[in-house]
N, C-alpha and C positions, 0 to 999 in steps of 0.2 A: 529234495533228497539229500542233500546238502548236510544239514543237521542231522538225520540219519548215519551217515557215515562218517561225521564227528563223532557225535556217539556213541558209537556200536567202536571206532576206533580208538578212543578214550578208554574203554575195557580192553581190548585187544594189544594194545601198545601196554599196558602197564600192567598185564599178565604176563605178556615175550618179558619184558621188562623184571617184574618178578621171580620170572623162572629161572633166569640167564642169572641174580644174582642167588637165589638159592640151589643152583647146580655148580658155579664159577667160584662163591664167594664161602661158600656154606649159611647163608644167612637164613636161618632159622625161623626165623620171627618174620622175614617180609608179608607172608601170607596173613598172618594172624592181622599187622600193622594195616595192610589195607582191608581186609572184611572187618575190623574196629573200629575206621575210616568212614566205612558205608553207611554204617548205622550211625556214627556219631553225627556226619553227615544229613543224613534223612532226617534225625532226631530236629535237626538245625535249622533243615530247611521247613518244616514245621513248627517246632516252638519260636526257636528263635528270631523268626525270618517274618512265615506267613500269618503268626498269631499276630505279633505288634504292630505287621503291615494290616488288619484288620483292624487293630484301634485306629492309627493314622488314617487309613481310605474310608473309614468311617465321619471321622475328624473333618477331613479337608475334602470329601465329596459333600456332605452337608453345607460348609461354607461356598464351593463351588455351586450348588444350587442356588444358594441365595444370589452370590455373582451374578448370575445367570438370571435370575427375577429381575434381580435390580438394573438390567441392563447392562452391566460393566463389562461382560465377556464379547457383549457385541459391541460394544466400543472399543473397545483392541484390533478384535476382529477388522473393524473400518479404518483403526490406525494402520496397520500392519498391512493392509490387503493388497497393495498397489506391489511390494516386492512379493508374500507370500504366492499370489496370482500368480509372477514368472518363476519362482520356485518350485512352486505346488501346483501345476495349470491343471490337473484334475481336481481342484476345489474347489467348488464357486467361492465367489469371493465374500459373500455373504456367511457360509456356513459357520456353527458353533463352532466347529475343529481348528477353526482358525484362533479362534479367543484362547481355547483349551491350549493351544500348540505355547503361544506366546506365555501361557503364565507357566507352562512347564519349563521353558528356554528361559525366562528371568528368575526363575527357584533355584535354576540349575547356575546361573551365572555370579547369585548370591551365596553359593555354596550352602542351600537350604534343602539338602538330599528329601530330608521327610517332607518337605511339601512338592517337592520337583515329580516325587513317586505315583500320587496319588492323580495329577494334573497330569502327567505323561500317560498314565492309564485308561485317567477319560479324554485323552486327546485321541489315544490309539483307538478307542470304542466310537468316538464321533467319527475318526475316517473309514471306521469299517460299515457303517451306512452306507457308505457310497461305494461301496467293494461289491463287484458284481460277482465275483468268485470268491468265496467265504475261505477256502482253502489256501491260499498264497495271496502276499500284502500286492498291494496294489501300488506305482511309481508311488504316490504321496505317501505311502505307510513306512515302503521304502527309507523317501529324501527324510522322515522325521527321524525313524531309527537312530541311521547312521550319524545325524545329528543330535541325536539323543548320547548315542554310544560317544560320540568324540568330546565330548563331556567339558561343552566351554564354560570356564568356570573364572570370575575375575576374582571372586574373592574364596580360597584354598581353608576355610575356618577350622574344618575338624583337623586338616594335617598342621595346622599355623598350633594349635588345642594342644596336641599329642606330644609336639617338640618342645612346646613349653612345660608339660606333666614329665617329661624326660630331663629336662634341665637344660635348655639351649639357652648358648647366650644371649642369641638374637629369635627367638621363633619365627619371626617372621621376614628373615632374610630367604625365603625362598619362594614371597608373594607373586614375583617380578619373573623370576624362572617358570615358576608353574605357568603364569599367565600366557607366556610366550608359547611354554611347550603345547597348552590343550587351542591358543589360538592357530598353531600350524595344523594339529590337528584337525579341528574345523573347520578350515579352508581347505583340507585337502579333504575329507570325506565328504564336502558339496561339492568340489569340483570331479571327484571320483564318479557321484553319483549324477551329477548333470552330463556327463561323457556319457553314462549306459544309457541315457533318459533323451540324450539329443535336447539338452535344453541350454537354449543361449544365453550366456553368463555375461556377454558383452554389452549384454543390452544397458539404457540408460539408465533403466529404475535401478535394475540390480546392481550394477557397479557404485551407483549413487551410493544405495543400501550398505553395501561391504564396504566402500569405501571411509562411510559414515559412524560403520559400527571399528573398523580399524583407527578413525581416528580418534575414537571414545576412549581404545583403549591404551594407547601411544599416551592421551591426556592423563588419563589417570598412573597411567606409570611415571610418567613427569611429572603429575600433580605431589603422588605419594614420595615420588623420589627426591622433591625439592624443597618440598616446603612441610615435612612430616618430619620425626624425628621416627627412631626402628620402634619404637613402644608406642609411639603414637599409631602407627601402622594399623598395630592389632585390636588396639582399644576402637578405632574408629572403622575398620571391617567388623568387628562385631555390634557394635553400634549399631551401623547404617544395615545391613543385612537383616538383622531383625526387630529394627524400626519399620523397614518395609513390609516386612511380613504383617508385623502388629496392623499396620496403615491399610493394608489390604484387606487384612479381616475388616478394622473400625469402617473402611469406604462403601465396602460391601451393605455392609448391614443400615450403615445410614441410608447409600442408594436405595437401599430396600425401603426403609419405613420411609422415605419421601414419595416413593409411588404407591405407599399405604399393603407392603405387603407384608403376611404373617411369616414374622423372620425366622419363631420359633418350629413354623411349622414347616417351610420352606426346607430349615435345616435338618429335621426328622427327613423329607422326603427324601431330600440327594442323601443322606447320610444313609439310607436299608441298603442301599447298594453295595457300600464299604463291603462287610462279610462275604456277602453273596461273590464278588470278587475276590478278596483272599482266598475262598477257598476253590475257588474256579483254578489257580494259578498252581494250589500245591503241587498235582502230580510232575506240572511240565519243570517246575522247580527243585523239586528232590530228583528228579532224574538228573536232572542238570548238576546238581550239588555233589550226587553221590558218586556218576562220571569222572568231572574232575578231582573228587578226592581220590579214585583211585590211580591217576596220575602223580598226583602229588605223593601218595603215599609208597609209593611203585621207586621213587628215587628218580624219575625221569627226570625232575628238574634239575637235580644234579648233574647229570649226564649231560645235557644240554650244556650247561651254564661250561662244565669241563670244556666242552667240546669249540663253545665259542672262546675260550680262554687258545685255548691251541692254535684255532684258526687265525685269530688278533694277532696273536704271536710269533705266530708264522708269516704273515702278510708283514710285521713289521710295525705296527699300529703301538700305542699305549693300550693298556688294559687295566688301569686303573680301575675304571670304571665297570668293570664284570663282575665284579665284589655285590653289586646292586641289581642284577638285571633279576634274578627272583621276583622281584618286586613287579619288573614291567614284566616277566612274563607270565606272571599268576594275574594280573590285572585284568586282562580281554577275558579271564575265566570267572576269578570271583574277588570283588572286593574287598570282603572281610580275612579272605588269604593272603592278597595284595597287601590290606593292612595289617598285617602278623606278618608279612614278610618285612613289611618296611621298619614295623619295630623291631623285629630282631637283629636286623640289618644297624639301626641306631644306636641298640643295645651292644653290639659286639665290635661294630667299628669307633663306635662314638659317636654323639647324635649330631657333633660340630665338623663329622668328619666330612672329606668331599663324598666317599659314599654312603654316609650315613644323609648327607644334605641329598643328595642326587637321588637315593630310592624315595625322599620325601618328592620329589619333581615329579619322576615317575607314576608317581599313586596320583598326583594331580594332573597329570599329562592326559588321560582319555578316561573312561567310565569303565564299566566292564560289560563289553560286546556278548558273552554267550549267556550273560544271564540277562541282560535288558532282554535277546533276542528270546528267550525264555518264559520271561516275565511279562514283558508285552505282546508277544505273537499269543502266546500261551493265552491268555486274558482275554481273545476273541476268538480263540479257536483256530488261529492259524497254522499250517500244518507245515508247509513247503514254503521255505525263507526265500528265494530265488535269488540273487547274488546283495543281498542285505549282510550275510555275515561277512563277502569277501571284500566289501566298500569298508565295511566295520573297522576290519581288520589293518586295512591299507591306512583309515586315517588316527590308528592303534601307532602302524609301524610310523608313519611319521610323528608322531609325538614324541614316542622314544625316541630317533633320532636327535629332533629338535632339543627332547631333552636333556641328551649326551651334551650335544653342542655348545645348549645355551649353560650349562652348568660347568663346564672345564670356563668359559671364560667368566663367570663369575666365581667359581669357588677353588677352582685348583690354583 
């Protein structure tokens, strides 16, 4: 019910919202701005959105079949299984979802958003197999989500892309921020979620696991920070990011024709699925889309943003940094707003600015929480979120924070 009255209050807050300035303000035009919103919106979430996502889940569900023939996905599955098991204890340790789980978590940590999509889709589809209630996600649909949503990501490519099309001196002086900020994030939305789930985090494997993957990334921030120069940085995140990709299609398809299977037909079969997916996802998508554009277009986030300016101000605080929060708070909503917030933000303070550098942290701090939860519950019929938006969200707020944080001591 959760999502329900997100929903239904996303229209309701940015009506009061519109009305208050077209009675207070005389503003003419808010009505027309948000029903031009709805539609540009729906338009969006349709062509722009669920068409291309039907070429890519076309794409990358074919290549996952083949995985899948050749073995590869159950060898992950068997790497992985000894932590996934205390993470995920409703999954045997065996199952597909496990393989699925791990190649959506390494797309997403390579900052390879179009392959993370299509592999988080059929991760979510392999654990609804095991969902005895088809109607609300099961703990393991849950602990993926929210690990989905907190969007650990080591290497930032599209916001590293964007600051250099703007003209940054350095693009990639905020590889190191971001990483920080979405890895607070995903330490707090597993431990968020292991608290509702009663799962012990102390155990040997698991501490092993976090402690193992913490120090991967502690290395590679010393690695990049010591022995790289800033242009090296970039050259070699886009490098290695989609060398891996290339390497995983080439492994796949070898594995395949070494156990003598038909790769081309292999990739026909997982690929009929693509479409049939896209368009399963539109409705819970334009709903989703057309929601928060009436927020957006309603001036709420103005108001907000006002509102936390006063309060900073009042408590005493710097507020430098309120110039940029647009950015983290369109984020948990929709991406492609986050990013048009973060450009604008670039564009008007300057892209070298602390907040033009901080809303780039922020877009890289967590994923966007109501449309994953949209996009993925949507995509097997799930109806009732059960506290998956409110984990979402918690390991949303600490990223922004972390973000604030770790960005006043690097940039201001």
């Amino acid at each position: 019910m959760s999502l329900n009255y997100i929903w239904s209050g996303f229209f309701l807050m940015g009506f009061l919202a519109a009305l208050a300035q077209f009675i207070f303000l005389g503003d003419t035009e808010i009505f027309k701005r948000i029903i031009d919103g709805t539609f540009d919106s729906a338009r969006t979430g349709v062509m722009d959105i669920a068409l291309p996502l039907a070429g890519v889940m076309t794409l990358w569900l074919g290549i996952m079949n083949i995985g899948e023939k050749a073995g590869a996905i159950d060898l992950l599955a068997k790497l992985i299984a000894p932590f996934f098991s205390r993470i995920f204890p409703g999954v045997p340790s065996n199952h597909p979802a496990t393989g699925h789980m791990v190649m959506n978590f390494s797309a997403n940590l390579l900052g390879l958003d179009n392959a993370a999509t299509p592999f988080g889709l059929k991760a979510m589809e392999s654990l609804q197999t095991l969902n005895p209630n088809k109607d609300e996600p099961t703990d393991a649909q849950i602990m993926f989500l929210v690990l989905h949503t907190s969007g650990l990501t080591l290497i930032p490519l599209a916001i590293m892309a964007q600051r250099s099309i703007l003209g940054a001196a350095d693009p990639s002086d905020i590889f190191i921020p971001c990483m920080v900020a979405t890895y607070v994030a995903t330490m707090t939305g597993i431990i968020a979620v292991a608290i509702r789930q009663r799962i012990n985090l102390f155990n040997r494997v698991v501490v092993g696991w976090l402690g193992g993957i913490t120090a991967f990334i502690i290395g590679i921030v010393f690695y990049f920070t010591h022995y790289l120069t800033k242009p090296e940085i970039e050259v070699v995140s886009k490098v290695f990011s989609n060398f891996v990709l290339i390497a995983v299609i080439g492994g796949f398809i070898i594995g395949a024709l070494r156990k003598k299977v038909n790769v081309y037909e292999a990739f026909i079969e997982g690929a009929k699925g693509g479409i049939q997916t896209s368009i399963t996802v539109i409705p819970y998508l334009v709903g989703m889309l057309v929601a928060i554009s009436v927020i957006r277009n309603a001036g709420l986030l103005g108001f907000i943003v006002q509102g936390f300016s006063w309060l900073f101000s009042f408590l005493g605080f710097n507020t430098d940094f309120v110039p940029a929060l647009p950015t983290a708070l369109m984020k948990p909503l929709s991406g492609s707003a986050a990013k048009a917030m973060m450009i604008d933000t670039m564009q008007t303070y300057g892209v070298d600015s602390f907040v033009g550098r901080l809303a780039c942290v922020f877009q890289g701090s967590a994923d966007t929480t109501f449309y994953i939860v949209a996009l993925y519950f949507g995509s097997v019929g799930i109806r009732k979120t059960r506290y998956a938006i409110s984990c979402g969200l918690i390991a949303d707020l600490a990223g922004v924070i972390a973000a604030i944080a770790i960005s006043y001591v690097f940039f201001y």
